[in-house]
C-alpha positions, 0 to 999 in steps of 0.5 A: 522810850515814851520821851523819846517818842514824844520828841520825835513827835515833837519834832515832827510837828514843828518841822511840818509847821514850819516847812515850805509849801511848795504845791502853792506854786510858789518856787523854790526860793528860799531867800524868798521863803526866809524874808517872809518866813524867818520868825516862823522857822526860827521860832519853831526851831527855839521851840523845839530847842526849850522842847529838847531841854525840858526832855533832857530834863525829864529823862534825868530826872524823870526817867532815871536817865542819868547824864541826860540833863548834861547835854543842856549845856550844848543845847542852851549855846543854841538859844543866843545864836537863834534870838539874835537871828530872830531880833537882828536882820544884819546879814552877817548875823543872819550867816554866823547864827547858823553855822553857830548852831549848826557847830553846836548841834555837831558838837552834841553828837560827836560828845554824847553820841559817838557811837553815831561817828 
């Protein structure tokens, strides 16, 4: 119950850090926002995905939450994708990045939530 609430917090933190500000005026643009701003976000995003490792890890073996440790598997599929959208400014790597990971975290939900189908 703990670990999951400090996942949630987790995430909250991240995403609140990482979220566009709208109230300075500046618009909705967010091709703008993405050629300023793209390491942050990104670099929020592979944060929270160590972050979701290490909780896995933790609930496993901490926890006793058997079985939790093998979503890792999915969630490490995360890491090349969001580097190479971190380090490689081609459009197409820019494009196929996401829907890579954007697959995967559909994947993780559909093998090891399917209760949420």
């Amino acid at each position: 119950m703990a670990i999951g609430f400090v996942l949630v917090v987790g995430q909250y933190l991240i995403c609140a850090l990482v979220a566009p500000d709208f109230a300075d005026g500046d618009g909705f643009d967010l091709r703008r926002f993405h050629d300023h701003q793209d390491r942050t976000y990104l670099g929020g995003f592979l944060a929270l995905v160590v972050f979701a490792i290490l909780v896995n890890i933790a609930a496993d073996v901490g926890a006793g939450i058997k079985g939790e440790a093998n979503q890792n598997g999915l969630i490490l599929g995360m890491i090349p994708p969001l580097v190479a959208a971190l380090l490689v400014r081609t459009a197409w790597v820019q494009v196929v990045a996401p829907w890579v990971i954007l697959t995967l975290g559909v994947a993780n939900v559909m093998i090891y939530y399917p209760a949420l189908q």
